[in-house]
ZADO-1210 file (C-alpha; in nm, 4 decimals, padded with zeros to 6 digits):
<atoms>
<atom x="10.2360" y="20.3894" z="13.5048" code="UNK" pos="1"/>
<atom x="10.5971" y="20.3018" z="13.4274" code="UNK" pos="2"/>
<atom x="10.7877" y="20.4425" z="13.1178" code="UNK" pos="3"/>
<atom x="10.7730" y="20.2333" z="12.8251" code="UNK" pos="4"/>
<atom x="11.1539" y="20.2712" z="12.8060" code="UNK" pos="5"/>
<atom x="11.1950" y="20.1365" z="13.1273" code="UNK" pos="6"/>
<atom x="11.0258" y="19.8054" z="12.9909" code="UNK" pos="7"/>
<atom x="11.1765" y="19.4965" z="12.8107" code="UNK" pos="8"/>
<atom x="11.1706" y="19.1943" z="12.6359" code="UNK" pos="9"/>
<atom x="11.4734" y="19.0093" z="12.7381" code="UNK" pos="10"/>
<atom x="11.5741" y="18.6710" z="12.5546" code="UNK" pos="11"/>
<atom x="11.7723" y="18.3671" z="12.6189" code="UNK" pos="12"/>
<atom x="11.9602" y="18.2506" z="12.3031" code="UNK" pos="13"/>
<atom x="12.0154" y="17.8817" z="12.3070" code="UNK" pos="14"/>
<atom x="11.6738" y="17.6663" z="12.2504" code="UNK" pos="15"/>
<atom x="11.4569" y="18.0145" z="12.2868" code="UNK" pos="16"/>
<atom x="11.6032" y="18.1924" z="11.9646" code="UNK" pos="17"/>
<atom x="11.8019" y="17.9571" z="11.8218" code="UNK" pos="18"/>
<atom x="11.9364" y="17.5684" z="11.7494" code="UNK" pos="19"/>
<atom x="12.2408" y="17.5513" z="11.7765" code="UNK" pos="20"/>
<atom x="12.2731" y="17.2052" z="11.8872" code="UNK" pos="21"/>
<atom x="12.4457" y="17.0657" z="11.6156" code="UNK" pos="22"/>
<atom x="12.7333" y="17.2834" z="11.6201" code="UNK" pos="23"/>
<atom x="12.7980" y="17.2268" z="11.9858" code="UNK" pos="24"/>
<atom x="12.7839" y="16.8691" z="11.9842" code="UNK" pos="25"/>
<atom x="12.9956" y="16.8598" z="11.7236" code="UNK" pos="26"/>
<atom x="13.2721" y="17.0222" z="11.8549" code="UNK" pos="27"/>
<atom x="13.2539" y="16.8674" z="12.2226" code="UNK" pos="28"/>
<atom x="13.2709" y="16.5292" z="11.9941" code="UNK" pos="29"/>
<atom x="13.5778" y="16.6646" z="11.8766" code="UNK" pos="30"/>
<atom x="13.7072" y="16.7931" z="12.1963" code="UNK" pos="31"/>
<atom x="13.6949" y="16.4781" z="12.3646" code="UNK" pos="32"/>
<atom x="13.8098" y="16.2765" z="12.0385" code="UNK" pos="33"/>
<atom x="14.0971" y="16.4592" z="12.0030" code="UNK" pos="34"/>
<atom x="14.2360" y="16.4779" z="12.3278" code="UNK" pos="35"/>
<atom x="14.1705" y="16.0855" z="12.3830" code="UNK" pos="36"/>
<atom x="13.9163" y="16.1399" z="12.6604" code="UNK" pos="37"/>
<atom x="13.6148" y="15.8639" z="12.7312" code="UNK" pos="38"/>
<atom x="13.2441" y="16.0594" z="12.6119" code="UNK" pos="39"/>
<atom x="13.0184" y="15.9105" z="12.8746" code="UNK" pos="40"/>
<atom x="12.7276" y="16.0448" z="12.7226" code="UNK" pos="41"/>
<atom x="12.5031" y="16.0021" z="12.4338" code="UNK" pos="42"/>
<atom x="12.5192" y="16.3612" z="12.2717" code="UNK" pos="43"/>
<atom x="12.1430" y="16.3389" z="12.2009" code="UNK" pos="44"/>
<atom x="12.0800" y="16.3320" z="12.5616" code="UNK" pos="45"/>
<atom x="12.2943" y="16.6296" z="12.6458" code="UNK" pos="46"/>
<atom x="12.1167" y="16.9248" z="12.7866" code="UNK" pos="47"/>
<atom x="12.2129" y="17.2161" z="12.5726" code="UNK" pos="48"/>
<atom x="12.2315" y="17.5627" z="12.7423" code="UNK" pos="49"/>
<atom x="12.4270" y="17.5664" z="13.0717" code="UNK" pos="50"/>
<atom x="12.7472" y="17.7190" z="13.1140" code="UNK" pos="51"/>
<atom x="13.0346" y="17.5461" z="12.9125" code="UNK" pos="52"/>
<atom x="13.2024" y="17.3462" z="13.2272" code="UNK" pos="53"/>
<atom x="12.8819" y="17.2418" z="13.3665" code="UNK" pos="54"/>
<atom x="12.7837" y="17.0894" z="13.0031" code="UNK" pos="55"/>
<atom x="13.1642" y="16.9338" z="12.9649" code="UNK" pos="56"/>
<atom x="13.0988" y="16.7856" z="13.3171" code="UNK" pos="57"/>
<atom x="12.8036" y="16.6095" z="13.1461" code="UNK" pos="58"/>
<atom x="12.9680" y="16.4659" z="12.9555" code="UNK" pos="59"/>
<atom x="13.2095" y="16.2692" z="13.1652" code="UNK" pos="60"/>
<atom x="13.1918" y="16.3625" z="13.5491" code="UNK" pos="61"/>
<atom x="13.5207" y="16.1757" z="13.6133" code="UNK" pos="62"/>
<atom x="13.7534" y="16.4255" z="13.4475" code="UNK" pos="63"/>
<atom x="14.0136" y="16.5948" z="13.6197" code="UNK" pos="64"/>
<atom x="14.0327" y="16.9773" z="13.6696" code="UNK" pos="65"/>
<atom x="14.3113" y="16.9542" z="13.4532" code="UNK" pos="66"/>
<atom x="14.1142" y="16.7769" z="13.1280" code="UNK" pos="67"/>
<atom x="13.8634" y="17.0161" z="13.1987" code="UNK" pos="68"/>
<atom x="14.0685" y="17.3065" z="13.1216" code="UNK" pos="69"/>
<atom x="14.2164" y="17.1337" z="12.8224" code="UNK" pos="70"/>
<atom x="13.8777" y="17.0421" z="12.6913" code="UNK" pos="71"/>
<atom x="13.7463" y="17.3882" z="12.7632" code="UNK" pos="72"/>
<atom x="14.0510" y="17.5164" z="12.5925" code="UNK" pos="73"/>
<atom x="13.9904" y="17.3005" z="12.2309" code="UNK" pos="74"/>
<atom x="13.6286" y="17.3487" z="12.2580" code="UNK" pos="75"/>
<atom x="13.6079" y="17.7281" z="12.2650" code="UNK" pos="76"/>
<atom x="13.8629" y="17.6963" z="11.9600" code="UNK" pos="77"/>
<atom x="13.6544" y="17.4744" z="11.7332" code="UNK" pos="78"/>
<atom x="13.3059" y="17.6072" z="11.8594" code="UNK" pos="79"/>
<atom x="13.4070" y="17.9570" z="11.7734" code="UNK" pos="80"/>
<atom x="13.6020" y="17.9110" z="11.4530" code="UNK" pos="81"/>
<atom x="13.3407" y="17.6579" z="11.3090" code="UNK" pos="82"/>
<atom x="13.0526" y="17.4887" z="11.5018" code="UNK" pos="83"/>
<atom x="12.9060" y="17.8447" z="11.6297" code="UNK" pos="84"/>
<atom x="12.7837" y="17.8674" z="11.2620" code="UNK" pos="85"/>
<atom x="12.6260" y="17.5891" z="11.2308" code="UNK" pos="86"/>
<atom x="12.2876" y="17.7531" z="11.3716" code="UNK" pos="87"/>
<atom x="11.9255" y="17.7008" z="11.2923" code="UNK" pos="88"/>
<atom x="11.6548" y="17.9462" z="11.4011" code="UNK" pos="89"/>
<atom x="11.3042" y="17.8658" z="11.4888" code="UNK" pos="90"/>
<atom x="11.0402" y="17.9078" z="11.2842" code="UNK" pos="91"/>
<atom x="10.8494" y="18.2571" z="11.3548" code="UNK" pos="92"/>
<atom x="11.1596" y="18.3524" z="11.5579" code="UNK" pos="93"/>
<atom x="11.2751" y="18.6055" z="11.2767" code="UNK" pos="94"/>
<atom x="10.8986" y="18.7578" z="11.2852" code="UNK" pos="95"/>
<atom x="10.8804" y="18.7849" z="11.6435" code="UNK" pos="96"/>
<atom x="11.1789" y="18.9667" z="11.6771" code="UNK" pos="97"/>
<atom x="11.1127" y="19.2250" z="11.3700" code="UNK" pos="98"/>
<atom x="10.7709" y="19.2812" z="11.4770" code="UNK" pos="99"/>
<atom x="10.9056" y="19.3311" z="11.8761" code="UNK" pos="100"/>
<atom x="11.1463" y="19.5708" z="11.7049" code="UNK" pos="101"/>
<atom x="10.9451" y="19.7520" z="11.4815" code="UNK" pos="102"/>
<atom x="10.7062" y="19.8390" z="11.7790" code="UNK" pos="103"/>
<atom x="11.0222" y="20.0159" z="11.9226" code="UNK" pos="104"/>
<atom x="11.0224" y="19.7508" z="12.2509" code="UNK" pos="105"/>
<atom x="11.3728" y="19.7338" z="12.4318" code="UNK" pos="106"/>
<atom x="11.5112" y="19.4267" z="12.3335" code="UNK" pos="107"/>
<atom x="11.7709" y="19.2080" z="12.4656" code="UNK" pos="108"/>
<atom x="11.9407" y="18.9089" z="12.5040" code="UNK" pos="109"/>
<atom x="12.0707" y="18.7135" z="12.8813" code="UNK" pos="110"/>
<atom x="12.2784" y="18.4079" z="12.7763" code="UNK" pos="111"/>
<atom x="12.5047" y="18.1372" z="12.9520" code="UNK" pos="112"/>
<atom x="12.6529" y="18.1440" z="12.5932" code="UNK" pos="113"/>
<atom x="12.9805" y="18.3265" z="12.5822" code="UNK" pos="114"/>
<atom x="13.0545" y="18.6506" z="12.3848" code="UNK" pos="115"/>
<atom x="13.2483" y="18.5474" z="12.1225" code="UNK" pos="116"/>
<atom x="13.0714" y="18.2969" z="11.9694" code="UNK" pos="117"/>
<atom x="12.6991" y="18.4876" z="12.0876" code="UNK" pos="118"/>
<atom x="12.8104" y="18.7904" z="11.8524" code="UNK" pos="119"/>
<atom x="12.9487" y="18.5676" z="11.5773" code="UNK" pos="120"/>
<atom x="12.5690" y="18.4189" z="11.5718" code="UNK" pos="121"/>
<atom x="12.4193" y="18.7238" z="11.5768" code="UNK" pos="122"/>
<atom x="12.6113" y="18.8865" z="11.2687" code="UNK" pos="123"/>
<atom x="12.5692" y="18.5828" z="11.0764" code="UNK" pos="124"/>
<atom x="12.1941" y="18.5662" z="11.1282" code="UNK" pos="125"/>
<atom x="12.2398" y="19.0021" z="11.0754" code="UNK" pos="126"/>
<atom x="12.0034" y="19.0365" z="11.4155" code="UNK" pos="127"/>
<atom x="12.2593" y="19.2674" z="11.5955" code="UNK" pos="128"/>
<atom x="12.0453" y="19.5321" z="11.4973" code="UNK" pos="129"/>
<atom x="11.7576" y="19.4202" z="11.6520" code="UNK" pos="130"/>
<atom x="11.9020" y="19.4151" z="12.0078" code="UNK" pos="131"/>
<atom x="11.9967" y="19.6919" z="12.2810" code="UNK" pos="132"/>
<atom x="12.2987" y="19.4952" z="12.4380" code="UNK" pos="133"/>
<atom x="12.4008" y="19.1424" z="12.4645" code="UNK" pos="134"/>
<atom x="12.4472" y="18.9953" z="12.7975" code="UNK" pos="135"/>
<atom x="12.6521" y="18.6891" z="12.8216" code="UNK" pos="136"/>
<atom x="12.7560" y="18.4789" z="13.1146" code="UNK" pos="137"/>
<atom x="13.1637" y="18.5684" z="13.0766" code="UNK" pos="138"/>
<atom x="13.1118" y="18.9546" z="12.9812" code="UNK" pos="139"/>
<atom x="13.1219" y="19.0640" z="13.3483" code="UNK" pos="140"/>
<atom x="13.2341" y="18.9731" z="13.6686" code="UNK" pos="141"/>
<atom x="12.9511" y="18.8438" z="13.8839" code="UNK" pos="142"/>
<atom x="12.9267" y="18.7208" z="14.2072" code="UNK" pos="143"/>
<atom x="12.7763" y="18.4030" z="14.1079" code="UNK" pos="144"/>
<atom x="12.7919" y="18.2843" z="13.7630" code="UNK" pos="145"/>
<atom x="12.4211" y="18.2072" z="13.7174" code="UNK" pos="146"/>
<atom x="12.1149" y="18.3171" z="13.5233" code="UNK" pos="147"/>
<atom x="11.9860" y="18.4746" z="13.7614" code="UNK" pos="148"/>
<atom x="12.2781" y="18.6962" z="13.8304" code="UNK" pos="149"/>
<atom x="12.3020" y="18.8024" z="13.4726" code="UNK" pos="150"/>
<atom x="11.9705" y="18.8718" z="13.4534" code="UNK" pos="151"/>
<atom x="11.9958" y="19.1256" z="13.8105" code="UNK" pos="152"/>
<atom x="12.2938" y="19.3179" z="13.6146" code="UNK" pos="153"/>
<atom x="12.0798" y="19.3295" z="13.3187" code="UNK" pos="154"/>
<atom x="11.8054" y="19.5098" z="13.5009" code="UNK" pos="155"/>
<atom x="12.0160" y="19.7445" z="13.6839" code="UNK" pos="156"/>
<atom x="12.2526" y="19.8565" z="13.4268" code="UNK" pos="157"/>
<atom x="11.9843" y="19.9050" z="13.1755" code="UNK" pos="158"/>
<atom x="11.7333" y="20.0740" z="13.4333" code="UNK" pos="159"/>
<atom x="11.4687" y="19.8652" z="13.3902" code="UNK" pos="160"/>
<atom x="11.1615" y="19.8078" z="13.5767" code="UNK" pos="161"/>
<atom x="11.1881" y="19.4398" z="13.6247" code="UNK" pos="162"/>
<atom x="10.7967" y="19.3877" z="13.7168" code="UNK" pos="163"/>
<atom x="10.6900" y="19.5506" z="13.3727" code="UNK" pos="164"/>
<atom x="10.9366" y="19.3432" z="13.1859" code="UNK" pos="165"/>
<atom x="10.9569" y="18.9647" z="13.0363" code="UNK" pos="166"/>
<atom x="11.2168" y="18.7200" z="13.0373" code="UNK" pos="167"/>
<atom x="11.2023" y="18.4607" z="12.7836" code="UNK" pos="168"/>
<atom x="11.3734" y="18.1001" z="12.7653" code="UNK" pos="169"/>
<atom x="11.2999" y="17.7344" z="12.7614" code="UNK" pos="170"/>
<atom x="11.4309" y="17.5719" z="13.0690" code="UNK" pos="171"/>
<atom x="11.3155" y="17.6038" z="13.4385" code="UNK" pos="172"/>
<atom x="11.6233" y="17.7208" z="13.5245" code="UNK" pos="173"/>
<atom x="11.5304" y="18.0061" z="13.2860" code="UNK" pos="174"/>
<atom x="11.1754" y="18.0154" z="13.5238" code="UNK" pos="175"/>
<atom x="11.3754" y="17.9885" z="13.8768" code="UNK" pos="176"/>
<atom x="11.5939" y="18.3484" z="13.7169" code="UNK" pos="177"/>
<atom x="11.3085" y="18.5318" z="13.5928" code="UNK" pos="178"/>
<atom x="11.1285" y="18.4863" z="13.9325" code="UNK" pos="179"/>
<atom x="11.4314" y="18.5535" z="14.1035" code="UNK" pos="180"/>
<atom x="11.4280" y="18.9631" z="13.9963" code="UNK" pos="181"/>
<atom x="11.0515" y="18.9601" z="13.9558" code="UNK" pos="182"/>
<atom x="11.0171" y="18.9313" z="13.5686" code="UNK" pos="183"/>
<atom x="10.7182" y="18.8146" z="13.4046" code="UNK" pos="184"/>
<atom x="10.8076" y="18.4728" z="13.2327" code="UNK" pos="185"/>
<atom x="10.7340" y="18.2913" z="12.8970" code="UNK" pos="186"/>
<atom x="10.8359" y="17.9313" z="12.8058" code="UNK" pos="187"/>
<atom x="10.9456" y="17.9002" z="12.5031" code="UNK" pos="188"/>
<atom x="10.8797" y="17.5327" z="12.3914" code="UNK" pos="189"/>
<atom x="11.0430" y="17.4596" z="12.0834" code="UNK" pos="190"/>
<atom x="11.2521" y="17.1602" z="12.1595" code="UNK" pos="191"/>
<atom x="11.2697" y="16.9106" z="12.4215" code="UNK" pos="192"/>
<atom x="11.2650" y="17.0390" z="12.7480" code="UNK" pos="193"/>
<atom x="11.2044" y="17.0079" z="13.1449" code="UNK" pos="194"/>
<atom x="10.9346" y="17.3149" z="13.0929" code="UNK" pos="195"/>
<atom x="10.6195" y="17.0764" z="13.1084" code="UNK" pos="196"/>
<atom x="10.6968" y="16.9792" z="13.4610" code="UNK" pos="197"/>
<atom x="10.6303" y="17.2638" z="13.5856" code="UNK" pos="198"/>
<atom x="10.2550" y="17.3571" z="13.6624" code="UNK" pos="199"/>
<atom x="10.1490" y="17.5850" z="13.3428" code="UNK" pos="200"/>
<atom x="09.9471" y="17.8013" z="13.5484" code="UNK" pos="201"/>
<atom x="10.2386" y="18.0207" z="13.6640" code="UNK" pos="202"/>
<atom x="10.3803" y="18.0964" z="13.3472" code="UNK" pos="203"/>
<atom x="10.2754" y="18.1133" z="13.0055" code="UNK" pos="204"/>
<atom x="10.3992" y="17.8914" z="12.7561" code="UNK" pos="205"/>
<atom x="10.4449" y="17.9045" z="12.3790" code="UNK" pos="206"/>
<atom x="10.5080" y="17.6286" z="12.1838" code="UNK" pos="207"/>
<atom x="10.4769" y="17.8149" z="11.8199" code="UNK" pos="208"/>
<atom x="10.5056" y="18.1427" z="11.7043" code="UNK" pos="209"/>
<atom x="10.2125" y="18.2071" z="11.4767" code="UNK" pos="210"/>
<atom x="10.0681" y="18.5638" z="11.4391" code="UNK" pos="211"/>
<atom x="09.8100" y="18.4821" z="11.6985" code="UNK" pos="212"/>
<atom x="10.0475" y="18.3868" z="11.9654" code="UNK" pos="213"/>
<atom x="10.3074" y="18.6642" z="11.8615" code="UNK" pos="214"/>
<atom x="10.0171" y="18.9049" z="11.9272" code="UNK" pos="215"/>
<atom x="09.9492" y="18.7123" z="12.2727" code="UNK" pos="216"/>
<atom x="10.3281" y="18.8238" z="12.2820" code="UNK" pos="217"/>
<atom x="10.2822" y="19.1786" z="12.2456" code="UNK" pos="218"/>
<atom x="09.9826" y="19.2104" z="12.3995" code="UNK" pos="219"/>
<atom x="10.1154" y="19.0501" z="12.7474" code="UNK" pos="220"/>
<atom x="10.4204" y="19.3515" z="12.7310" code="UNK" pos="221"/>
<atom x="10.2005" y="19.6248" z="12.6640" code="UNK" pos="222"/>
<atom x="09.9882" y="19.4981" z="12.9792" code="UNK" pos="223"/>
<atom x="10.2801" y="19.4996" z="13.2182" code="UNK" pos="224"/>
</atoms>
């Protein structure tokens, strides 16, 4: 029987913990007012979650290397001065976490969301505690800069035993890492998302967290 120590709950942070939506549209709206560049894109059809140049490149797939830079550039200085706090969290989220915590489970967090703004959402929602480390998608070097990547580093720096552990997100990209390195998955449907088109049966989905499902939660770690 493996360790409990070597087990974890590992979650994604955009659309799993948290909405932060309205911040980031906000400031790609800026980026792209402000240095005169077309927005192809209705904003309510972007796909929040993927790393920052793939969701600039939905945007507008006609701009140059160089407007990406620039637009990367303005964006990580408005997102992380003043859109990063403009955050929601799911309901139940808060509960699920304390109780995962209280029940001394290893918890983390695997994001495509980058440091600085990840840890400035976690202070102001004062969850820090309630995670073992924070893995985002620029705080290594990795040979490819993917989920599933992060999510490999995770488990091998940490010492985990990936088939006793969970990954939780809300995409199927989120689905495609966790079966990548062998980690149990949950969907987390909270928002619109491409989860549902994927056949249920090999993953569990949630789309609330009420006690009974946060038990369902708890219940499917301790089972691992």
């Amino acid at each position: 029987m493996n360790s409990f120590f070597s087990k974890a709950i590992i979650f994604d942070l955009d659309g799993t913990l948290i909405d932060s939506a309205e911040g980031i549209k906000q400031s790609i709206k800026n980026s792209f007012r402000n240095l005169n560049i077309d927005l192809e894109i209705d904003l309510n059809e972007l796909s929040i979650g993927p790393p920052l140049d793939e969701t600039l490149f939905q945007c507008n797939k006609k701009i140059s290397q160089k407007q990406l830079l620039d637009l990367r550039n303005f964006f990580i200085s408005d997102y992380d001065n003043h859109g990063c706090k403009k955050v929601t969290t799911f309901e139940g989220v808060e509960l699920l976490i304390k109780k995962l915590f209280n029940e001394n489970i290893n918890l983390f967090i695997a994001t495509n969301k980058r440091k600085i703004p990840t840890l400035k959402i976690l202070n102001h929602l004062d969850w820090t505690k309630f995670f073992k480390s924070v893995y985002c998608i620029d705080s290594f070097t990795l040979r490819e800069t993917n989920k599933s990547s992060l999510l490999k580093l995770l488990i091998n720096r940490e010492n985990l035993v990936a088939s006793s552990s969970i990954y939780v997100g809300d995409k199927l990209a989120d689905y495609k890492a966790a079966n990548d390195n062998n980690l149990f998955f949950i969907g987390a449907d909270f928002t619109d998302n491409d989860l549902k088109s994927k056949n249920k049966n090999n993953f569990k989905i949630v789309n609330n967290l009420q006690e009974k499902n946060i038990r369902e939660i708890l219940n499917c770690f301790l089972e691992l």
